[in-house]
N, C-alpha and C positions, 0 to 999 in steps of 0.2 A: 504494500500500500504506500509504502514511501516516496516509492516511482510512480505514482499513477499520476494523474493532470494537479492537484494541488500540490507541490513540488515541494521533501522538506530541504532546506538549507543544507549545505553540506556539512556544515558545523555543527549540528543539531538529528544526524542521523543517529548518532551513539546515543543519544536521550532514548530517541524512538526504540530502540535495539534494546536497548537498557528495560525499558519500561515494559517492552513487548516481551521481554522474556523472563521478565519476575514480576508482572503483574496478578497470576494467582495464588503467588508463593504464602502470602497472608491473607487467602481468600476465606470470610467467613464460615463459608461452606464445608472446608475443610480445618477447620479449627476444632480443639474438641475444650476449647472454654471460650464461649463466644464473647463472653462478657468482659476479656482482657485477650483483646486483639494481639498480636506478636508483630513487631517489627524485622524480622529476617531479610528484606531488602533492605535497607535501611543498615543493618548491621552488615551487611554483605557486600553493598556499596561499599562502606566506611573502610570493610577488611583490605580490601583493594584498591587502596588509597584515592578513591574516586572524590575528586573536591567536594566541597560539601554546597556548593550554588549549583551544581549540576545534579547531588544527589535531591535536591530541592525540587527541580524540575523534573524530575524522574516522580518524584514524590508524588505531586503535585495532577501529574497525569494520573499514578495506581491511583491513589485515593479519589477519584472523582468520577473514572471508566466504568464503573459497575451501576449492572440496570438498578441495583436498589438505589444507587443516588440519582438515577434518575426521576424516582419515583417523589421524591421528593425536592426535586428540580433543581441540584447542586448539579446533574451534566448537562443539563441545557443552556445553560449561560452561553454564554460569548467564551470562543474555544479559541485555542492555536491549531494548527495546523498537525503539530507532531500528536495531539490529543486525538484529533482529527481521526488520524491515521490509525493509531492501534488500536482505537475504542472499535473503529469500524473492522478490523479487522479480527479483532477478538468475536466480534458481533455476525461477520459471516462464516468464523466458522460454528457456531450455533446453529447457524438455519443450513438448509438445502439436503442435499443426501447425508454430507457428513455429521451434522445438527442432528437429523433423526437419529440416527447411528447414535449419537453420543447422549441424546435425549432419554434414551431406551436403557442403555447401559447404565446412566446414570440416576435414572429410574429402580430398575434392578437392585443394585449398590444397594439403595436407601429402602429397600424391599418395600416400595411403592407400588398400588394397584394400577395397573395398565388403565382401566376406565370400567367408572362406576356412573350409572346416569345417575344415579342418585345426589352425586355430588359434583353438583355444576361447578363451573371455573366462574373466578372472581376476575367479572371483566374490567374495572379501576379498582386494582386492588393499592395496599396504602405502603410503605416502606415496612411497616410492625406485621403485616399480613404476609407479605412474601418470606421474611422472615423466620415467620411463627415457625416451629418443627411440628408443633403438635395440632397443626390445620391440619383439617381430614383436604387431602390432595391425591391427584392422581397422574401418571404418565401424561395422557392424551390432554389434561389440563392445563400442562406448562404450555403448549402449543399457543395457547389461548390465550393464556397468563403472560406470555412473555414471548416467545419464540415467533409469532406471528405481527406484535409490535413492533419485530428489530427491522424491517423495514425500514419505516415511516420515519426510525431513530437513526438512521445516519448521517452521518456529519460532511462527507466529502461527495466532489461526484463520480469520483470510482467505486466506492462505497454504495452509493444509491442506485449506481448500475447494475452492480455486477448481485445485490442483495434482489433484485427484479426477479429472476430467473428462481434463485434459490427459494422464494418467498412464492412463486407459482409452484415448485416441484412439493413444499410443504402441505400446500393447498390441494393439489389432487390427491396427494396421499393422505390428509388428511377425509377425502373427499371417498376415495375408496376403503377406506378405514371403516366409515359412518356405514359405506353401502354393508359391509360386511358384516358387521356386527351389529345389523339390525335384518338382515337374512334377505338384504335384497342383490346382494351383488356375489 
């Protein structure tokens, strides 16, 4: 995404690279206390004597890329570029073939029900609801919940393009999903 039409500086690709690649390193999801977050980028940077104005902006992107901060509108502000870049790039590999792939698996993990009608998806859901662990949720939900918004959420127009395709392929399969497990398809 660094190459695509919004161009980042040359000077500023190591941020992009930096951020892109320990961006889930402290991801809540993977935390097993969620209520004292770990800084390991941060410390990891530091190890590597990376300055600390750059570890800043490294920062500055992890803390702000993820859809829960979006849900309560700290990534919609007014972005940089290199922001730009990884958010949307973390974001298409979520949706399209890979996205379900990883949707499913990651489903599985968390020994989530594939799909209950019984429990619809929470279509404005809140930052404390996406959250919760102990919402009744399902596979086929996140779709709905999240996976089907990251569209609309891109930042760049390579990002908006190339999320086009992947955000159709979600939808038919989403679309032969319903036929099937209601006995029409």
């Amino acid at each position: 995404m660094g190459n695509c039409e919004q161009r980042v500086p040359e000077e500023n690709l190591e941020i992009v690279d930096l951020a892109a690649l320990l961006h889930d390193i402290d991801d809540w999801k993977y935390q097993s206390d969620k209520e004292k977050p770990t800084k390991r980028a941060v410390a990891f940077l530091q190890s590597e004597s990376v300055p600390a104005d750059k570890i800043e902006r490294v920062m500055t992107i992890i803390d702000c890329m993820g859809f829960k901060e979006e849900l309560e509108g700290k990534g919609s502000r007014s972005f940089s570029v290199e922001y730009g870049c990884v958010q949307d790039a973390d974001r298409l590999d979520a949706i399209g073939a890979i996205g379900i792939a990883r949707c499913f698996t990651y489903g599985g993990h968390k020994l989530r029900p594939l799909y209950d009608p019984d429990v619809p998806p929470i279509d404005s859901m809140t930052k404390e609801q996406y959250m919760d662990p102990n919402r009744p949720n399902t596979t086929i939900n996140h779709f709905y919940e999240k996976l089907l918004k990251l569209r609309g959420m891109m930042k760049t127009n390579a990002g908006k393009r190339l999320a086009e395709e992947r955000h159709a392929f979600m939808e038919t399969f989403l679309d032969q999903f319903h036929k099937e497990i209601s006995g029409r398809g």
